[in-house]
MIFI-160995 format. One line per field, with one value per residue (C-alpha): z, y, x; residue number from 1. Coordinates in Angstrom, 1 decimal, always signed. Each point is the difference from the previous one (the first is absolute). Layout:
N
zz	[Z / ...]
yy	[Y / ...]
xx	[X / ...]
seq	[NUM / ...]
***
This chain:
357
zz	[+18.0 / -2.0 / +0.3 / -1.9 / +0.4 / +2.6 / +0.9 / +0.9 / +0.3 / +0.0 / +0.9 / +1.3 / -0.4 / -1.2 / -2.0 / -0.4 / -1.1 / -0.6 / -2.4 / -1.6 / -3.2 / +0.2 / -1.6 / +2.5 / +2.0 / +1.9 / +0.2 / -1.8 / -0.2 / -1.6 / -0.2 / +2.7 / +0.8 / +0.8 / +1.1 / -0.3 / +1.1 / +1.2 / +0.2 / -1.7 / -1.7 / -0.5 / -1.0 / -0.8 / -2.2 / -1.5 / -3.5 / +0.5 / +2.7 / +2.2 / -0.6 / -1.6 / -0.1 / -1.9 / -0.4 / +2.6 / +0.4 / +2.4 / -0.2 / +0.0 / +1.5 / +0.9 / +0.0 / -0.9 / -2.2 / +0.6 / -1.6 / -0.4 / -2.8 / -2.1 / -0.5 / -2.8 / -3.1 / -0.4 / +3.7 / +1.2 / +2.6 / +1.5 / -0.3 / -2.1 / +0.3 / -2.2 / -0.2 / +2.4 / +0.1 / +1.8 / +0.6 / +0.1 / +1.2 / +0.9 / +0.4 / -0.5 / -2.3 / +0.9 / -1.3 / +0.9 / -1.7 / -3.5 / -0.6 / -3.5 / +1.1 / +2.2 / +0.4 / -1.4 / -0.6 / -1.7 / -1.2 / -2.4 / +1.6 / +1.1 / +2.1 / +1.1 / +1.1 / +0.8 / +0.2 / +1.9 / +1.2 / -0.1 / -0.5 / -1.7 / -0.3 / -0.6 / -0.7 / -2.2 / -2.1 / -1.7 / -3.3 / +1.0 / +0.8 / +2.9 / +0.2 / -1.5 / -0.7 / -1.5 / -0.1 / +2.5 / +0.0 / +1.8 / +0.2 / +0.2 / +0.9 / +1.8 / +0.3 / +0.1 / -2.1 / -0.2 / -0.1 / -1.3 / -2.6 / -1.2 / +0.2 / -3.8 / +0.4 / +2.6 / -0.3 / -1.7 / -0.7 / -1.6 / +0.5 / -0.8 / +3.1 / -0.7 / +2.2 / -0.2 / +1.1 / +0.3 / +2.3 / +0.3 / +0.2 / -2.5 / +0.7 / -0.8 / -0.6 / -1.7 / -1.5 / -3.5 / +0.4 / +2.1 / +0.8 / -1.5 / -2.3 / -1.4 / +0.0 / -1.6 / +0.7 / +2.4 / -0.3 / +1.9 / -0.3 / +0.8 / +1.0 / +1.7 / +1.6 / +0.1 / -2.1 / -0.2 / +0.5 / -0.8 / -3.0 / -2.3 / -1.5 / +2.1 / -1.8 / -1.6 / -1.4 / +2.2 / -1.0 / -3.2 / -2.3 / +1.7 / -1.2 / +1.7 / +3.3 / +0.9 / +1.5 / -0.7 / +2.6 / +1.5 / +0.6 / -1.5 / +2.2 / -2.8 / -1.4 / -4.1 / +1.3 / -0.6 / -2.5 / -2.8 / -3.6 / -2.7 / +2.2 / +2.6 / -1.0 / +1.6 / +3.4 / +2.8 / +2.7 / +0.5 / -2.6 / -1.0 / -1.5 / -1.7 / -2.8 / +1.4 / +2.5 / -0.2 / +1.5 / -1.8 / +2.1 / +3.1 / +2.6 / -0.3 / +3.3 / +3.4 / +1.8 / +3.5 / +1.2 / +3.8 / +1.5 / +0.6 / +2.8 / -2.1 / +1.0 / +3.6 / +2.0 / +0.0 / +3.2 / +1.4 / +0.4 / -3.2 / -1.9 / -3.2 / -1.8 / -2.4 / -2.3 / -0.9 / -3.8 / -1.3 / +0.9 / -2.6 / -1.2 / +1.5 / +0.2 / +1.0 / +0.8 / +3.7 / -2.0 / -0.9 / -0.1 / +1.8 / -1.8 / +2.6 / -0.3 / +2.6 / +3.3 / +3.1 / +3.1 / +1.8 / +1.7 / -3.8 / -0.5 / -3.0 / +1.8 / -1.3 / +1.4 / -0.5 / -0.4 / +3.7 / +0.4 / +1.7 / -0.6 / -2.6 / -0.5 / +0.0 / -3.2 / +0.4 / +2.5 / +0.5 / -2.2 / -2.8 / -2.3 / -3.6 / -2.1 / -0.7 / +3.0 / -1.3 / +3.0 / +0.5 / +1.7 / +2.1 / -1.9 / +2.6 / -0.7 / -2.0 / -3.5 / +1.1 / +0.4 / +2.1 / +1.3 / -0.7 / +3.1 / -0.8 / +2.9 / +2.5 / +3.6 / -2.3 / -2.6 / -1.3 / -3.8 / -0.4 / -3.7 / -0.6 / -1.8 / -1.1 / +0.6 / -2.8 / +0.2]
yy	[-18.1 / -0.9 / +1.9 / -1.1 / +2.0 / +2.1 / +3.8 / +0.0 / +3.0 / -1.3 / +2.9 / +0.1 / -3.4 / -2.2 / -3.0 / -1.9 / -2.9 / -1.9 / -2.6 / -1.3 / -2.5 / +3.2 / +3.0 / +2.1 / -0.8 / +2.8 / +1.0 / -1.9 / +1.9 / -0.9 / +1.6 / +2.4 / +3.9 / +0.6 / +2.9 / -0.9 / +2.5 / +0.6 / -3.4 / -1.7 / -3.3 / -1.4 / -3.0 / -2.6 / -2.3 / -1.3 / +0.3 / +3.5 / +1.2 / +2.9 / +0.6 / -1.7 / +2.2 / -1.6 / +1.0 / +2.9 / +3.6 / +2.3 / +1.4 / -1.2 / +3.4 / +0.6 / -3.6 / -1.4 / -3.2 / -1.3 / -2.9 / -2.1 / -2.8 / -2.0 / -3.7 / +0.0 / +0.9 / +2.7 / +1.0 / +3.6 / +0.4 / +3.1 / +0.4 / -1.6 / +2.0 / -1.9 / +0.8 / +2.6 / +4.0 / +1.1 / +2.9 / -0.7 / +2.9 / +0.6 / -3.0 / -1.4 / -2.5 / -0.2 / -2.7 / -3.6 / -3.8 / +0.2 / -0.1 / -1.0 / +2.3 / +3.0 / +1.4 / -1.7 / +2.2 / -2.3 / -1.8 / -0.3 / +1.8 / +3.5 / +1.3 / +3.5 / +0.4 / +3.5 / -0.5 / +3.4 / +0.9 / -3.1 / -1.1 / -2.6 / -0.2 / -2.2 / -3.5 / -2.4 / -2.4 / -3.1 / +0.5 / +0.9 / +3.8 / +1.5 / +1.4 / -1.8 / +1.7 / -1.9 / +0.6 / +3.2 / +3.7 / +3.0 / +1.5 / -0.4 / +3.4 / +1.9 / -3.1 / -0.3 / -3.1 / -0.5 / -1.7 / -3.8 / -2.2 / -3.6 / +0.5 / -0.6 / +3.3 / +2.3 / +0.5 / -2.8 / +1.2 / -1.9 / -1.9 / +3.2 / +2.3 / +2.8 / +2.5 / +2.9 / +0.1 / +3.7 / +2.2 / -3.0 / -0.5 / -2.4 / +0.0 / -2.5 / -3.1 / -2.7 / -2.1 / -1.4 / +3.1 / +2.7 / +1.7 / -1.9 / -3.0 / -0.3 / -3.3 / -0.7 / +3.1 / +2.1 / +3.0 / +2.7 / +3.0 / +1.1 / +3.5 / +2.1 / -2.1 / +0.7 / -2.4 / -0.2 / -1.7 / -3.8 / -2.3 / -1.7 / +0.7 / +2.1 / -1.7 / -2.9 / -2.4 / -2.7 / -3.1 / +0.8 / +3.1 / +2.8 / +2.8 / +3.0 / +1.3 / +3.5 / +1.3 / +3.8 / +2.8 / -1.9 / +1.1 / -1.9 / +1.5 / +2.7 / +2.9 / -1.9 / -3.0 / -3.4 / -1.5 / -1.5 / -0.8 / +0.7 / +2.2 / +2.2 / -0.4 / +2.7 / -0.9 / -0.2 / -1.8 / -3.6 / -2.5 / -0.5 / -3.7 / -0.3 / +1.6 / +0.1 / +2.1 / +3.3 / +2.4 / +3.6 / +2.5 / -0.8 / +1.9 / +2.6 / +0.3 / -2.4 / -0.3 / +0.4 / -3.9 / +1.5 / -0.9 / +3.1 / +1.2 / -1.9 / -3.3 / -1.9 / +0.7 / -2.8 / -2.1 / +1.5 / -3.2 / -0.1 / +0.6 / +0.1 / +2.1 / +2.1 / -0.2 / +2.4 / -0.8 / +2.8 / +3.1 / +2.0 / +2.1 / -2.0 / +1.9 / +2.4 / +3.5 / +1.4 / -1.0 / -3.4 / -1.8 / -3.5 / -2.0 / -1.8 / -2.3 / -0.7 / +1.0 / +1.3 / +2.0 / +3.2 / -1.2 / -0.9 / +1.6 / +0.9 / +0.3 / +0.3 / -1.7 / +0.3 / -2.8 / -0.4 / -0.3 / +3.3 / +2.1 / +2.7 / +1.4 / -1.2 / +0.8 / -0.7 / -0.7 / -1.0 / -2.3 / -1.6 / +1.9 / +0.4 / -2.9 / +2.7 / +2.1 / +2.5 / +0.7 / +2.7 / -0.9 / +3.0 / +2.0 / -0.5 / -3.6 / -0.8 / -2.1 / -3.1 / -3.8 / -0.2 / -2.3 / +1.2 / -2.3 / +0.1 / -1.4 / -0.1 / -1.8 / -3.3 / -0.1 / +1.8 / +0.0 / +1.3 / +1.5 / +0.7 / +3.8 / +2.1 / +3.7 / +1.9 / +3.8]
xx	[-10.2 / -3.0 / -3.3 / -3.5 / -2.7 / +1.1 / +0.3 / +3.8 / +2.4 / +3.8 / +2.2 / +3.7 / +0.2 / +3.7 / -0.7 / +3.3 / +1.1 / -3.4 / -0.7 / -2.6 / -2.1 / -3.1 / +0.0 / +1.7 / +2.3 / +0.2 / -3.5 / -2.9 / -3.5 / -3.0 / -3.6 / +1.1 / +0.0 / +3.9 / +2.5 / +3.2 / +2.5 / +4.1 / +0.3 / +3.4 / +0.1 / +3.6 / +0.9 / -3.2 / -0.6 / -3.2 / -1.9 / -0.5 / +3.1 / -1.0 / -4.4 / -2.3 / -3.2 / -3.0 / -3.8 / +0.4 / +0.2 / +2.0 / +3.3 / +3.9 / +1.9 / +3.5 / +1.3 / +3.3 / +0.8 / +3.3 / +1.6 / -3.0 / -0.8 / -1.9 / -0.2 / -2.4 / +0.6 / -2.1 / -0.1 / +1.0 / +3.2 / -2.4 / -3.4 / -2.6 / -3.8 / -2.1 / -4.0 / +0.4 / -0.8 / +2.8 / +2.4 / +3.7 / +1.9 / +3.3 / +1.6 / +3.6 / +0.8 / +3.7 / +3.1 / +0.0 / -1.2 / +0.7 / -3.8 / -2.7 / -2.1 / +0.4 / -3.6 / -3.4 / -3.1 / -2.8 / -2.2 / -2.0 / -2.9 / -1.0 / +2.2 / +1.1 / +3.5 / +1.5 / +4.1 / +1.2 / +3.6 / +1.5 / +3.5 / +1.4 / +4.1 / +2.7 / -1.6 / +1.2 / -2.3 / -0.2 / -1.5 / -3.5 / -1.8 / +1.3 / -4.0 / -2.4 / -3.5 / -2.9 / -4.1 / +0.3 / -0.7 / +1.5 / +3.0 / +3.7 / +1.5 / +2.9 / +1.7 / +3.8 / +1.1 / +3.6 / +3.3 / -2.0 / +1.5 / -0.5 / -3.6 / -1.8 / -2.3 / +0.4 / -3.8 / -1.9 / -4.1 / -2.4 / -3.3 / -2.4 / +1.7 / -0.8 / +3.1 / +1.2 / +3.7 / +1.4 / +2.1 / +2.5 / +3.9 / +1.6 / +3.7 / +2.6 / -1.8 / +1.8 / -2.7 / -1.5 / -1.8 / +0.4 / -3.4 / -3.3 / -0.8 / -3.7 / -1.8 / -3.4 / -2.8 / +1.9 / -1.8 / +2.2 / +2.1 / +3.4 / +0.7 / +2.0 / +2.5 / +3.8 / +1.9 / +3.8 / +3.1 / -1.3 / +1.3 / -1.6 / -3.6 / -2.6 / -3.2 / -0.4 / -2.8 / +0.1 / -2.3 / -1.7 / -0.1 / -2.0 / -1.3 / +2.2 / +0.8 / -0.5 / +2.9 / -0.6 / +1.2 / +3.3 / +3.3 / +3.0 / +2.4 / +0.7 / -2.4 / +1.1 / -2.1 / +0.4 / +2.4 / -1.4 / +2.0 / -2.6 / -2.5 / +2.4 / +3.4 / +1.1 / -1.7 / +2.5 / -2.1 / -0.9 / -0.3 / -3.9 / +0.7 / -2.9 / -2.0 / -3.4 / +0.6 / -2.0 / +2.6 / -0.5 / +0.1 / +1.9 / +0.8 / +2.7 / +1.1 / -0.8 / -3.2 / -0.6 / +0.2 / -0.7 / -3.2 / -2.3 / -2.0 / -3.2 / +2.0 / +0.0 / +2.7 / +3.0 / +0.5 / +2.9 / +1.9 / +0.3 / +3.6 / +1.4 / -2.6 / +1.8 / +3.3 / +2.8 / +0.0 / +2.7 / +1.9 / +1.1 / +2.1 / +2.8 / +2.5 / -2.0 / +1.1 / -2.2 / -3.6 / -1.3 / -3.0 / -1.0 / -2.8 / -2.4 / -2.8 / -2.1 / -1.4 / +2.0 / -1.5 / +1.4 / +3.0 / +1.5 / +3.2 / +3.5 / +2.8 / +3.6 / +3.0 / +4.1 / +2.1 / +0.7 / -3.5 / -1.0 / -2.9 / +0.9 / -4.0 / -3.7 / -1.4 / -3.3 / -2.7 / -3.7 / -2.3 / +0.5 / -2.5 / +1.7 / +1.7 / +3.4 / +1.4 / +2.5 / +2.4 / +3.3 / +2.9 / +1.7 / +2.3 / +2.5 / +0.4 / +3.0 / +0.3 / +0.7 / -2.0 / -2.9 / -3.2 / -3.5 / -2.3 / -3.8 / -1.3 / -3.5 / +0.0 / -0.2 / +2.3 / +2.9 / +1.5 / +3.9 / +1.4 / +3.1 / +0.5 / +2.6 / +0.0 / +1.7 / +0.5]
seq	[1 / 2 / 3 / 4 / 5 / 6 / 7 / 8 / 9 / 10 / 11 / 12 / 13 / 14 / 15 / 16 / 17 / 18 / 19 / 20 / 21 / 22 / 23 / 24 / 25 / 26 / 27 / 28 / 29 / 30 / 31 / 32 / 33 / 34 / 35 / 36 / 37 / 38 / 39 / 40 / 41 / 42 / 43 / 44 / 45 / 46 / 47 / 48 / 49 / 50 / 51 / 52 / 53 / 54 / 55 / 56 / 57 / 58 / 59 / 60 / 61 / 62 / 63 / 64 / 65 / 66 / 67 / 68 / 69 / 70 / 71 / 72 / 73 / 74 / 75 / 76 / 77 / 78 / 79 / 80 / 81 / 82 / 83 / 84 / 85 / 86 / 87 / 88 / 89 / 90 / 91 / 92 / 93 / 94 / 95 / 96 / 97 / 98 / 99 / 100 / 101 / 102 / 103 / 104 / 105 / 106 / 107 / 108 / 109 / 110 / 111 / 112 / 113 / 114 / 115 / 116 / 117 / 118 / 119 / 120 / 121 / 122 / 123 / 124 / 125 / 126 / 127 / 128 / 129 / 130 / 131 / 132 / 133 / 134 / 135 / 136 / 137 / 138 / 139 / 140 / 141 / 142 / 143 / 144 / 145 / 146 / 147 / 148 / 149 / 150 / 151 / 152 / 153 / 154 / 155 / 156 / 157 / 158 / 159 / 160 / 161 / 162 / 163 / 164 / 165 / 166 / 167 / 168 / 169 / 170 / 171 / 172 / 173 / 174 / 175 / 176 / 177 / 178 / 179 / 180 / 181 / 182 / 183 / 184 / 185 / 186 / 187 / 188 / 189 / 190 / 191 / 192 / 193 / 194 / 195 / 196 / 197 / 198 / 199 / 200 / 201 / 202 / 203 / 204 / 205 / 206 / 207 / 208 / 209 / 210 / 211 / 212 / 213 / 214 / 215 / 216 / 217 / 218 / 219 / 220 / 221 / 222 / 223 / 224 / 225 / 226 / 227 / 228 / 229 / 230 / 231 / 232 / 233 / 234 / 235 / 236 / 237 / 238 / 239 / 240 / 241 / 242 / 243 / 244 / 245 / 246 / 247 / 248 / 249 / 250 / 251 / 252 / 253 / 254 / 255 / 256 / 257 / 258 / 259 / 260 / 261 / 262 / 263 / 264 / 265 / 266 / 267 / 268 / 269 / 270 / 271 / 272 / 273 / 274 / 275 / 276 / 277 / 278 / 279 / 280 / 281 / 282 / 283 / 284 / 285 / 286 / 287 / 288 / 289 / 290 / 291 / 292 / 293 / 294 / 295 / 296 / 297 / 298 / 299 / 300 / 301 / 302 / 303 / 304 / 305 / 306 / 307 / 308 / 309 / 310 / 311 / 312 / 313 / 314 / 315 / 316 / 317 / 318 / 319 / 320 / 321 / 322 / 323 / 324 / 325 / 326 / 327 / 328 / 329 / 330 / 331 / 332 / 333 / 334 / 335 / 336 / 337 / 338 / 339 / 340 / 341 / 342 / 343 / 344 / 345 / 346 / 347 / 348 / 349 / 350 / 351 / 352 / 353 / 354 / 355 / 356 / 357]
***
């Protein structure tokens, strides 16, 4: 689909299997008012995959980017918004195309971009930012980034953005760096995001030696903070990989990744929007406490299941509306291995526990 100066809403839409030399194979628009909405784009191919939004404003809500790529070398498999004043909420960036670039916000010009509720998981890049932010403004919050590796920077800013990235999930990314790399003038700020679990450096200097990046007020996945040899030796979270990082304080416990009532509501065909990160103690013996990032609505439930798969409680139910749930298994229930199930009417997450009395 391409659009130039139009007033187009695209909702409920499957683009599949498209290809294409422009911008977007998928959808190209240019100079245009545009709602894009539940609509999936799986499997296209062009120099941006899946949208190409350029010199507009409008919205991208509740849509789903499967398996799409890039033939250019700088080219995002997902969504590229470039010159554009747009809200991008609740979307899915799910596994496919090894990909250079998995979202593009840009260029060089201002911009306002706010990033909301969006997932992206399980990619795998080839040596370039899995998000790539340059000459914009806004916000990238309560966003659950997780599971990438390959990629250079998870998040590469630079170009005079000036972003504030907080209430986020970083979780097991495998890159060069697993949350941020600074280029020239990114003026921004880093708090209150959930950090854990990746390998490799967090921050890093990516093109040229920068001044510092703030990166007060986030949680390392343990109340010591990050590790650092000469300034936090004794911190047990991630590895801060760089030393001009301003870190002191961080958070001592997790912050509420959920969206709140202040936020739009998320489409409800979306899926995938929060994690089971830990359960712990494990063994544990009737008590123990699940940390959770991200949003869920009423119908999320804890459940607890015996090795031949049957119900043996439900431990918790309702919305998702603290990062730790502590939960107690009945006193009836034996010592013996079980299955704690997290689940909504979208997605379900299964750890194994041991209940020792």
């Amino acid at each position: 689909m391409y659009f130039i100066g139009s007033n187009v809403r695209v909702t409920e839409c499957e683009l599949d299997s498209n290809s294409s030399l422009l911008q977007g194979a998928g959808i190209n628009a240019t100079a245009s008012e545009i709602s894009l909405s539940q609509s999936t784009f799986e499997m296209n191919l062009g120099l941006t995959g899946g949208a190409d939004i350029n010199d507009c404003s409008g919205e991208v809500t509740g849509c789903t980017f499967r398996s799409n790529g890039a033939n250019d070398a700088f080219g995002a498999s997902g969504l590229t918004c470039s010159n554009s004043d747009m809200l991008i909420r609740a979307n899915q960036f799910m596994p496919g195309l090894e990909a250079e670039c998995v979202i593009t916000l840009c260029c060089f010009a201002e911009a306002t971009v706010q990033f909301t509720g969006n997932v992206i998981a399980g990619q795998t890049g080839d040596d370039k930012p899995a998000i790539l932010i340059a000459g914009v403004s806004g916000t990238l919050d309560h966003n659950i980034v997780s599971g990438l590796a390959g990629f250079r920077q998870t998040i590469y800013g630079f170009q005079g953005s000036e972003l504030r990235i907080h209430h986020n999930v970083f979780s097991d990314n495998e890159n060069d760096v697993s949350v941020f790399a600074a280029g020239p003038t990114f003026n921004g700020e880093i708090d209150s995001n959930w950090i854990s679990g990746s390998s490799g450096p967090c921050f890093n200097d990516a093109v040229e030696p920068f001044d510092s990046i703030d990166a007060r007020h986030n949680w390392w996945g343990h109340a010591s903070g990050p590790y650092d040899p000469v300034r936090n030796p004794n911190g047990q979270g991630d590895t801060l990989g760089w030393d001009r990082v301003i870190f002191e304080p961080w958070l001592t416990e997790p912050p509420d990744t959920g969206l709140g009532v202040a936020n739009p509501p998320v489409p409800p065909s979306v899926i995938g929007t929060w994690q089971l990160l830990n359960i712990y103690p494990n063994p544990f013996n009737n008590t123990m406490q699940l940390e959770l990032a991200g949003f869920a609505r009423g119908e999320f439930t804890v459940r607890l299941y015996d090795l031949l798969g049957r119900q043996a409680a439900e431990l918790y139910s309702g919305r998702l509306e603290s990062p730790v749930i502590t939960v107690t298994a009945p006193a009836a229930l034996a010592s013996g291995v079980y299955f704690v199930r997290a689940a909504d009417m979208r997605q379900s997450i299964t750890r194994k526990v041991v209940l020792l009395k």
